[in-house]
FILUMZA-572454 format. One record per residue (C-alpha): x, y, z; residue in one letter. Coordinates in steps of 0.2 Angstrom, whole numbers, plus 2048, in hexadecimal, padded with zeros to 3 digits. Layout:
XYZA/...
END
This chain:
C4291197EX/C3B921982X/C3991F992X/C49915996X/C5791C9A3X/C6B9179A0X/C739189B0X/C8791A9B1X/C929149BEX/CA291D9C1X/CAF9179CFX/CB79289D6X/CC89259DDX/CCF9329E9X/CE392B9EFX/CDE91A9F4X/CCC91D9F8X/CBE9179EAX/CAC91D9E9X/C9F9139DDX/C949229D7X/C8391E9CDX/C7E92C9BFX/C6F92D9B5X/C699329A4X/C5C93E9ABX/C6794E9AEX/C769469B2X/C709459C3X/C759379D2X/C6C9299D0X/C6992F9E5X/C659409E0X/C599389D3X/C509279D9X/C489269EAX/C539189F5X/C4390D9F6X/C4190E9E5X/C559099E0X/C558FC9EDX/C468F49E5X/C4B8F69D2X/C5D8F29D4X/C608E59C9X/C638D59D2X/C708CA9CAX/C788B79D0X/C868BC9DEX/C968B39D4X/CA28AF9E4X/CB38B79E3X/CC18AB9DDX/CC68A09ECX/CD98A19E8X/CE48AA9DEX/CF28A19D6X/D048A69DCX/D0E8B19CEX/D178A49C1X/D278A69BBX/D2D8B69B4X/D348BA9A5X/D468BE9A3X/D4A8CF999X/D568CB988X/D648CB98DX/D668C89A1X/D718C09AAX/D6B8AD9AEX/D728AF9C2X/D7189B9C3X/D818999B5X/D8D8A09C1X/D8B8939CCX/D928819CDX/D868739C6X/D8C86C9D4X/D868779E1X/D7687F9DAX/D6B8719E1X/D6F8759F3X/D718869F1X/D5F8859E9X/D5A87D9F9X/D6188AA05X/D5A8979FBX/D478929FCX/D4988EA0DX/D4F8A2A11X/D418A8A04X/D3589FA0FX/D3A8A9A1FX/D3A8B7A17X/D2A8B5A14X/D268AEA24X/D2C8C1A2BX/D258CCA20X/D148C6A1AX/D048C3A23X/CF28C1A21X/CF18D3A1EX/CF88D0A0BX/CE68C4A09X/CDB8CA9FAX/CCC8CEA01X/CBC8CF9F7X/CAD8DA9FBX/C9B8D39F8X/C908DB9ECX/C7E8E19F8X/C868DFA08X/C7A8E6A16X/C898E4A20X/C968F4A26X/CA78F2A2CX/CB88FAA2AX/CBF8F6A1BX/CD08FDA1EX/CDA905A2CX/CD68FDA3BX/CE78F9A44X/CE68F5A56X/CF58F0A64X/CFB8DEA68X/CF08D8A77X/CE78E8A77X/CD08E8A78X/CCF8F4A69X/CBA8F9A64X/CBA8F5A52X/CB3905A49X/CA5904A3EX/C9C8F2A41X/C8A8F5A3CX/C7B8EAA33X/C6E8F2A26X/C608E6A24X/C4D8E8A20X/C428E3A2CX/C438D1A35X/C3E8CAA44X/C4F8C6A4BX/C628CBA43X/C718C0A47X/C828C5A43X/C928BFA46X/CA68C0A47X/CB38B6A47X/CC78B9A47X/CD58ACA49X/CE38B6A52X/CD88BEA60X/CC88BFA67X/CB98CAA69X/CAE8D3A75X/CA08DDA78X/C958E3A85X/C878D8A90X/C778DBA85X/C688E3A89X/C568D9A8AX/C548D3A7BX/C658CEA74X/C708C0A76X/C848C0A74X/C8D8AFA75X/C9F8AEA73X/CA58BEA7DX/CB58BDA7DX/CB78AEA73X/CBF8AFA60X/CAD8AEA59X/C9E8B8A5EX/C8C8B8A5CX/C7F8C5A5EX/C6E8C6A5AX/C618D2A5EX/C4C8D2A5AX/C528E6A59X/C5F8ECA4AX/C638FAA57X/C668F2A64X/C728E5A5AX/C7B8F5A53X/C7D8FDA64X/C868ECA69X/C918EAA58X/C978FCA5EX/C9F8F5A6BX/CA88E6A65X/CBB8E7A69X/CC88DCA62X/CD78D6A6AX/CE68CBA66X/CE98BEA6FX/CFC8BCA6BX/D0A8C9A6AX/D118CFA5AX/D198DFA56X/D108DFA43X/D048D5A3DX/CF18CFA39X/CE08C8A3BX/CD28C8A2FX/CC38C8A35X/CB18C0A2FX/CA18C9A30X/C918C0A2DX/C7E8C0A2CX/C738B5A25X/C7B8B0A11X/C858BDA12X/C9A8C0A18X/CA88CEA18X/CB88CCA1DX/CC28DBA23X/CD38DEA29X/CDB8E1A3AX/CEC8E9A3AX/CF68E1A4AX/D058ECA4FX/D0D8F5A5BX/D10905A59X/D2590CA57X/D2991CA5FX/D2E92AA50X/D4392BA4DX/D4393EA4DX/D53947A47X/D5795AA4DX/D57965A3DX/D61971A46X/D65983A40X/D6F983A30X/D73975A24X/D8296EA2DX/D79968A3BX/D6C960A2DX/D79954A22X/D8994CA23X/D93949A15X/D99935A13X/DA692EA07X/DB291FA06X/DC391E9FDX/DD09119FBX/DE19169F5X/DDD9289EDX/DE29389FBX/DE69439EEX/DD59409E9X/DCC9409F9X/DD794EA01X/DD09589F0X/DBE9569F2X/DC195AA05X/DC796B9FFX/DBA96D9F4X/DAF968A02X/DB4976A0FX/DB59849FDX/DA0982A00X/D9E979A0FX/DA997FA1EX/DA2977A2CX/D9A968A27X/D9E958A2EX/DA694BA22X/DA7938A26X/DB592FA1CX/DB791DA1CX/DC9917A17X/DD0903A14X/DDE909A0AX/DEE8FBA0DX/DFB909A14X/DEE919A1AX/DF492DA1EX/DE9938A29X/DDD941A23X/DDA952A2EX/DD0962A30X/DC296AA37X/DB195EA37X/DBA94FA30X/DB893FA37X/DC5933A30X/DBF91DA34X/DD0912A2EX/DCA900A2CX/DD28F1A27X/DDA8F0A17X/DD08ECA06X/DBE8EBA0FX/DB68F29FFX/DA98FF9FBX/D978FBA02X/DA18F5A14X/DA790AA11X/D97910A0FX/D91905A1EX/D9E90DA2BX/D9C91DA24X/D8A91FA24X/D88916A35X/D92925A3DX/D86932A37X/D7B93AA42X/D73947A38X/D62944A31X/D69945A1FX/D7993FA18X/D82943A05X/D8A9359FEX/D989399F3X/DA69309EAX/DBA9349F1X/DBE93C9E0X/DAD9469DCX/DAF95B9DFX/DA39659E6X/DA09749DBX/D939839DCX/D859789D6X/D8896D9E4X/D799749EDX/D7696A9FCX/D67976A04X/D5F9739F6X/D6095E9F6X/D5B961A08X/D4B96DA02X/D459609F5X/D47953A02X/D3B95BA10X/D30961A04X/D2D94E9FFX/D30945A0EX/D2B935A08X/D3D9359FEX/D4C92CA03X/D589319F8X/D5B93D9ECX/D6993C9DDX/D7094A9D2X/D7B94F9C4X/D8E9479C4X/D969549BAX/D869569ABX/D809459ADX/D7393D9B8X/D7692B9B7X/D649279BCX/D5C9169BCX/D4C90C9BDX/D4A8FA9C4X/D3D8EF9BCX/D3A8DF9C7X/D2F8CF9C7X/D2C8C49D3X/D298B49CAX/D278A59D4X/D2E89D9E2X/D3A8909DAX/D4589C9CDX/D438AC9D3X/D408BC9CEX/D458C59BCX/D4F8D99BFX/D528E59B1X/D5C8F39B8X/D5A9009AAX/D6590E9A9X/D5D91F9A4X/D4C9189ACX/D419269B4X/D2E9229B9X/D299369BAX/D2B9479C1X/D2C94C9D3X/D1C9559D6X/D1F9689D8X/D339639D1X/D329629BEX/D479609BFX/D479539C9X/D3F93F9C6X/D3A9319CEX/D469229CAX/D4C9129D5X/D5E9159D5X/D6C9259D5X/D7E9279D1X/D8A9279DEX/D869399E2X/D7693B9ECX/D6C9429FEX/D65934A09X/D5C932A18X/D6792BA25X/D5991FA2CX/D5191AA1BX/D65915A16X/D6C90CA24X/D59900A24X/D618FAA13X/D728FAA16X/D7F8F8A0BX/D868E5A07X/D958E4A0EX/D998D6A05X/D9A8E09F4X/DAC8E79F5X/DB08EC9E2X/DA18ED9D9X/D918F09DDX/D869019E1X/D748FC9D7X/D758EE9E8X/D708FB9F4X/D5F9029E8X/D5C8F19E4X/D5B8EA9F5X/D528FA9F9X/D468F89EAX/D338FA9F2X/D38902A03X/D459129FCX/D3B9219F2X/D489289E6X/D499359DBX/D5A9409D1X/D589519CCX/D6195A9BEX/D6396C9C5X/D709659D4X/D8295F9CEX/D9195A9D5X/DA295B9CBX/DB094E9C7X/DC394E9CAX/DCE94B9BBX/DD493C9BAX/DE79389BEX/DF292A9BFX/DF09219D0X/DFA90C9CBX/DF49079DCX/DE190B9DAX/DE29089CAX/DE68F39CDX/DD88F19D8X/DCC8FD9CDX/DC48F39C1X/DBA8E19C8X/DC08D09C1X/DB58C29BBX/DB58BC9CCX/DAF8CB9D5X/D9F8CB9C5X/D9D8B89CAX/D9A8BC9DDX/D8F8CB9D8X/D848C09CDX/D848B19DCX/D7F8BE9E9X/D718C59DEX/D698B39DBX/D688AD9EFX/D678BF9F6X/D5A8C79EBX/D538B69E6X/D568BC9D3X/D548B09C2X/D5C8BC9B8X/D628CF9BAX/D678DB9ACX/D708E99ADX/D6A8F499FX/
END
């Protein structure tokens, strides 16, 4: 035992990039640094290659949290088995649209003498692209034979020197093989890969072999969209807009206008109105859209934000009051600093009203399960200790004008509804509330006419709870 050498492995992980490191028990060293590389490649321990699983089972069905909502019950018994129908048939285009051969678990093969990009090769539709990094690493033989073979494209390389064959240039497979491993690697330098069918974002995988041994890689297909670049400007007006909807309430919305233009003098506001009998609304920066009567709050937010034309916009309700915590530069400061944020939420008064969304999958036939958690934060915002990382905001928050109008807002939700827009923004908006930026809240006073249309009826939770199960393909949802 004297004599005996422990060696430790240790997977180093930078971001998303991993490193397998080998140490030893003699100094600590690298097993590199320690053991010569004939040596290592001769003692290595050789052990039975187990293949990689040849499938992996689709999730099951999820499990819904105590309590939740059973989306089914508000239908019919009547209808559900149609609607069932309808619903997988839209799950499967969706599907169809959004996934690709790029979401295939790929294995890599323990020993592999073989060397290929493992990630980040993306090429154009129709478009000869080299593929970076092709290369063999065998001992000696007296002739090497490789090849590759794709499904959505084919492959290419240059007419061999003496010595070398290529068959299937141009072709979706291709052979080389070499008596020289040089010369074979001088000709896997120059394979290209190109599509043969246009799509604006998909994939190919690739196969690379030789002798018992195979790797499959990724090809990203897409073609590449032009940046949507807005103007900063000088000064914060030319930076956000500031968005609201109201419905019956001009006392109210005339207050937070004033309010408004006590911090904010020349900012444009955007106001989106279906009261039944409207009054003008005037001033300076103020753009006032009438729309038919009673279209409801998300078809608001829709008009409103679709007239913004600033790279920012500041959602507020028609009753909030902005106040000296109101601090829109700093929102904005937070927001450039971390551009991969979407939104960003404060304080209503001295509450945040944050919330996390907890969502699984489950299969294809129920649906999935949602807990929408009230008070759910995941962590800080690096370099912002005030401010969290959560999935959803109160009704007071900046967002990014592209990131919001991508989502939209339902417009078939018109008295309830607000968690709709984070939940069918769940995975592609980055959202986070911070505690050290507030907004205040009028007082409230007797308004009969808002007031009758101001709380939703069983009805209006009934369509909520429908639209959630075929929209969002849901099982069950609770609102925590």
């Amino acid at each position: 035992m004297a004599n005996a050498t422990c060696w430790t492995v240790v997977l180093v992980c930078v971001s998303a990039t991993c490193t397998i490191l080998f140490f030893s028990s003699i100094g600590g060293g690298l097993l590199s640094d320690v053991v010569p590389q004939r040596a290592f490649k001769s003692s290595y321990p050789k052990t039975k290659r187990l293949p990689p699983p040849s499938d992996v089972p689709p999730p099951g069905p999820c499990t819904c949290p105590t309590g939740a909502l059973l989306l089914k019950d508000a239908f019919p018994a009547a209808e559900y088995k149609e609607l069932m129908q309808r619903r997988h048939k839209e799950l499967q285009q969706h599907k169809n649209r959004t996934e690709s051969v790029l979401s295939t678990l790929l294995y890599a093969r323990s020993n592999s003498p073989l060397q290929y990009p493992i990630q980040g090769f993306k090429v154009r539709p129709m478009t000869p692209t080299i593929i970076p990094g092709l290369a063999l690493h065998a001992a000696q033989r007296s002739t090497y034979t490789v090849s590759l073979e794709v499904s959505k494209g084919v492959l290419s390389t240059v007419t061999p020197a003496e010595g070398a064959k290529v068959r299937g240039n141009g072709e979706s497979r291709l052979t080389v093989e070499s008596s020289s491993l040089e010369a074979l690697n001088e000709l896997l330098a120059d394979v290209s890969y190109t599509s043969t069918f246009y799509h604006i974002h998909t994939g190919d995988l690739a196969s690379f072999q030789f002798e018992d041994h195979e790797a499959v890689f990724p090809i990203t297909i897409k073609q590449p969209q032009p940046p949507v670049l807005y103007d900063m400007g000088t000064d914060i007006n030319s930076q956000v807009t500031i968005t609201t909807k109201t419905f019956l309430r001009y006392r109210e919305v005339n207050a937070l206008l004033r309010s408004i233009r006590e911090f904010y003098k020349d900012m444009e506001v955007i106001i989106a109105d279906d009261s039944f009998v409207t009054e003008k609304i005037t001033g300076d920066h103020t753009q006032h859209f009438i729309m038919p009567p009673a279209q409801g709050w998300f078809a608001g937010r829709n008009l409103a934000v679709s007239q913004v034309t600033t790279k920012y916009f500041l959602w507020v309700d028609d009753d909030f009051q902005f106040t000296k915590g109101t601090n829109i530069e700093e929102m904005v400061k937070i927001m450039e600093t971390n551009p991969e944020l979407d939104v960003l939420g404060g304080k209503v008064v001295e509450n945040q009203f944050p919330f996390s969304i907890i969502y699984e999958e489950g299969d294809e036939t129920e649906g999935g399960c949602m807990h929408r958690k009230s008070g759910g934060m995941f962590h800080s915002l690096p370099g912002y200790p005030q401010c969290s990382l959560v999935s959803g905001v109160v009704n007071f928050f900046l967002a990014r004008t592209d990131a919001a109008q991508r989502v939209g807002f339902d417009p078939k939700l018109k008295r309830i509804g607000h968690s709709e827009f984070f939940m069918d923004g769940l995975g592609s908006l980055m959202v986070a509330t911070c505690g050290h930026v507030s907004i205040g809240h009028q007082k409230g006073r007797a308004n009969n006419n808002y007031g009758r249309f101001r709380h939703p009826g069983v009805s209006d939770q009934r369509f909520r709870s429908q639209l959630n199960f075929f929209k969002n393909h849901l099982k069950c949802l609770l609102f925590g």
